[in-house]
C-alpha positions in Angstrom: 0.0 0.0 0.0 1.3 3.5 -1.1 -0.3 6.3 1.1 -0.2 10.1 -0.4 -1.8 13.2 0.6 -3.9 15.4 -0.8 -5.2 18.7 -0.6 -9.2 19.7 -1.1 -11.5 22.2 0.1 -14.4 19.8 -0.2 -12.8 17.1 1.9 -11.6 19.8 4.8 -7.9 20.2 3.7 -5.3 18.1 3.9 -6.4 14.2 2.8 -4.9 10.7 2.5 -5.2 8.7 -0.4 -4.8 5.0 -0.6 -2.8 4.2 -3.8 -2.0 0.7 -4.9 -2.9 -1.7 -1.7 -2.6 -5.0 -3.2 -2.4 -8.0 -0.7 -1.4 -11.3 -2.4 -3.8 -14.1 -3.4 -2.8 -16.0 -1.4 -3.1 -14.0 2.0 -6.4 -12.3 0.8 -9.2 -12.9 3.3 -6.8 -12.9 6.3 -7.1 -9.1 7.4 -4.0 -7.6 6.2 -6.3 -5.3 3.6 -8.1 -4.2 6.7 -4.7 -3.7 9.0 -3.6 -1.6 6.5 -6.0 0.7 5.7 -6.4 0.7 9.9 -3.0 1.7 9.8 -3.3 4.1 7.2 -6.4 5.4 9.0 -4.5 5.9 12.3 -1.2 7.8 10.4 -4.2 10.1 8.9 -5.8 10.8 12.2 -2.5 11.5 14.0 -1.9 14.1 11.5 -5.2 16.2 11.6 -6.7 15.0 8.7 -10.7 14.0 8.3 -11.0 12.0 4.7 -9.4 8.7 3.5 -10.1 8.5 -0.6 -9.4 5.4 -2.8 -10.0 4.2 -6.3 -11.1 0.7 -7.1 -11.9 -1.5 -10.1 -15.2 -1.5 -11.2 -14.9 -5.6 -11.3 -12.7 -5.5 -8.4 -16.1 -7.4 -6.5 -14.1 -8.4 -3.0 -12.3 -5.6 -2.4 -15.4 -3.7 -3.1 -16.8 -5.8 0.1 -14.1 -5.0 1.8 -14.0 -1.0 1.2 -18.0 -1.4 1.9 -17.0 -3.6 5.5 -14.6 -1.0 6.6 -16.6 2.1 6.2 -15.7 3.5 2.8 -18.5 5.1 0.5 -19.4 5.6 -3.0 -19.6 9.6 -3.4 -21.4 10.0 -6.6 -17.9 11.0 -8.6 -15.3 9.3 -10.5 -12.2 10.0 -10.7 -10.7 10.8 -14.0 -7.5 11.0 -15.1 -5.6 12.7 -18.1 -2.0 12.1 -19.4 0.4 14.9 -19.6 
């Protein structure tokens, strides 16, 4: 997992984003997705910051479950990129 932070009026300020978590297939189901976002969720807190954002697959089904488990929601955007 790759954390960054971001910057956005709409979220409060300063934001995290969850970039790249990928927990091998073969660990998958064991909690290490959740520890880390925990943990990410925890280095967020500790520095004043309100909003965790992440981007997931459309067909990525179980990690949608376990965004959905944990307490992340679905805010009527997408995120779009463009390359420069």
């Amino acid at each position: 997992m790759i954390l960054t932070f971001g910057f956005s009026i709409e979220y409060g300020g300063r934001h995290g984003f969850i970039d790249e978590l990928f927990v091998r297939r073969e660990f998958r189901g064991s909690g290490f997705g959740t520890l880390a976002i925990e943990h990410a969720t925890s280095v967020c807190r500790s520095l004043g910051m309100k909003t965790i954002l992440l981007e997931v697959a459309f067909e990525e089904c179980a990690a949608h479950e376990l965004y959905y488990r944990i307490g992340f929601r679905e805010h009527g955007r997408r995120l779009m990129s463009r390359a420069i």
